[in-house]
C-alpha positions as CSV (number, residue, x, y, z in Angstrom):
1,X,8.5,-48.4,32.9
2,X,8.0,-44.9,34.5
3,X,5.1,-42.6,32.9
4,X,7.9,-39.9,32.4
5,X,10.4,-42.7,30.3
6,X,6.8,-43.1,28.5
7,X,6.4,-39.6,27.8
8,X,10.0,-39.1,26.2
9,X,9.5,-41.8,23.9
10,X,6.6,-40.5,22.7
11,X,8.2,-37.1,22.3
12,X,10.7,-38.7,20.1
13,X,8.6,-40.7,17.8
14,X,6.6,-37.3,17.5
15,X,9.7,-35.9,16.3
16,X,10.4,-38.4,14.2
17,X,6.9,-37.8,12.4
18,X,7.5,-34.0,12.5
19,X,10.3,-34.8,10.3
20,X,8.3,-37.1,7.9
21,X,5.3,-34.4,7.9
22,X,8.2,-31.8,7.1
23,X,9.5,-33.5,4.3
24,X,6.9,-35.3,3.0
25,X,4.7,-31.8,2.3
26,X,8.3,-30.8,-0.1
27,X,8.4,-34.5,-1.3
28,X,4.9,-36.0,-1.3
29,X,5.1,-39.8,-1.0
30,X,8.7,-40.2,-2.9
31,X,9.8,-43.2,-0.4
32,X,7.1,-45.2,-2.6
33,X,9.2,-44.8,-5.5
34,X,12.2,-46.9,-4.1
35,X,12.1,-50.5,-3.4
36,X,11.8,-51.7,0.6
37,X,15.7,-52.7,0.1
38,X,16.6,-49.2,-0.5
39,X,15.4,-48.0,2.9
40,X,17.4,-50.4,4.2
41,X,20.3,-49.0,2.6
42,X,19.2,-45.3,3.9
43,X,19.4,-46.8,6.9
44,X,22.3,-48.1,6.9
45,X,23.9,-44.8,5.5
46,X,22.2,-42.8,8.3
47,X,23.3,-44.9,11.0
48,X,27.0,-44.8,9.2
49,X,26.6,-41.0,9.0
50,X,25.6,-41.0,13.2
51,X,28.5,-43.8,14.0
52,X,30.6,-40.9,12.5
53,X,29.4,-38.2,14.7
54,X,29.6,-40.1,17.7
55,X,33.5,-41.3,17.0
56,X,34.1,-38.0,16.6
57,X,32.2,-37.1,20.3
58,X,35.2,-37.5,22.9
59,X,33.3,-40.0,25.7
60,X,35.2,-38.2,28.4
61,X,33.8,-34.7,27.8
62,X,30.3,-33.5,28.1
63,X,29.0,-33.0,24.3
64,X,29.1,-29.0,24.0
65,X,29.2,-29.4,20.1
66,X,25.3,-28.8,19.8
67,X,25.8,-29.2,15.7
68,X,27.5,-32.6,16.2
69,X,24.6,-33.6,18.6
70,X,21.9,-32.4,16.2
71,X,23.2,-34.0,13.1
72,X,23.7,-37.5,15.1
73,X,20.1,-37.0,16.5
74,X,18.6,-36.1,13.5
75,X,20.6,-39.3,11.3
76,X,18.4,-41.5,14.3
77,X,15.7,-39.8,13.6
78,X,15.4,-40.2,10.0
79,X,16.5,-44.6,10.7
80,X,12.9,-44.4,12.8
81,X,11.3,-43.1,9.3
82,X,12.8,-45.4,7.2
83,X,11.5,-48.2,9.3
84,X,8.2,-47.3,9.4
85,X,8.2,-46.7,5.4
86,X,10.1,-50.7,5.3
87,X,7.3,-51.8,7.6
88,X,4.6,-49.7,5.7
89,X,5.7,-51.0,2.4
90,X,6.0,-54.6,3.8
91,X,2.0,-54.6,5.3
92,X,1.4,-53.4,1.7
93,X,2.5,-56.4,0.3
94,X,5.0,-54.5,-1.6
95,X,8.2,-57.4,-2.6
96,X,11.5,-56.9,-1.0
């Protein structure tokens, strides 16, 4: 793997956590109050939400709709969250 493909994930997960810092200084640690099943269902939904964006993204044409893009990106960026709360909750010993 090249140092710059490195790089870029890293810049991703860090946006990923810039979300979770975001919303977590609103929140405080609400994802504790929902059983690990119900990240899976947020993930689920958020991943529904960005299959939606990209059917409506026309393959042939270079994605100029920068809302479109954002919502889809930010719907992936949420699934990394909810993983890492699943995984979180699961090292905890919390019961699925």
């Amino acid at each position: 793997m090249d140092i710059r493909d490195q790089k870029r994930h890293l810049e991703i997960l860090m946006q990923s956590y810039e979300i979770y810092t975001d919303r977590d200084r609103m929140r405080g640690d609400m994802w504790r109050s929902r059983p690990i099943y119900h990240k899976f269902e947020m993930m689920r939904e958020k991943t529904d939400r960005a299959e939606k964006a990209l059917d409506r993204m026309d393959p042939a044409v270079v994605v100029e709709d920068e809302e479109l893009v954002k919502e889809f990106i930010d719907s992936l960026l949420d699934n990394i969250n909810f993983a890492v709360f699943a995984i979180r909750e699961l090292e905890e010993g919390q019961r699925v």
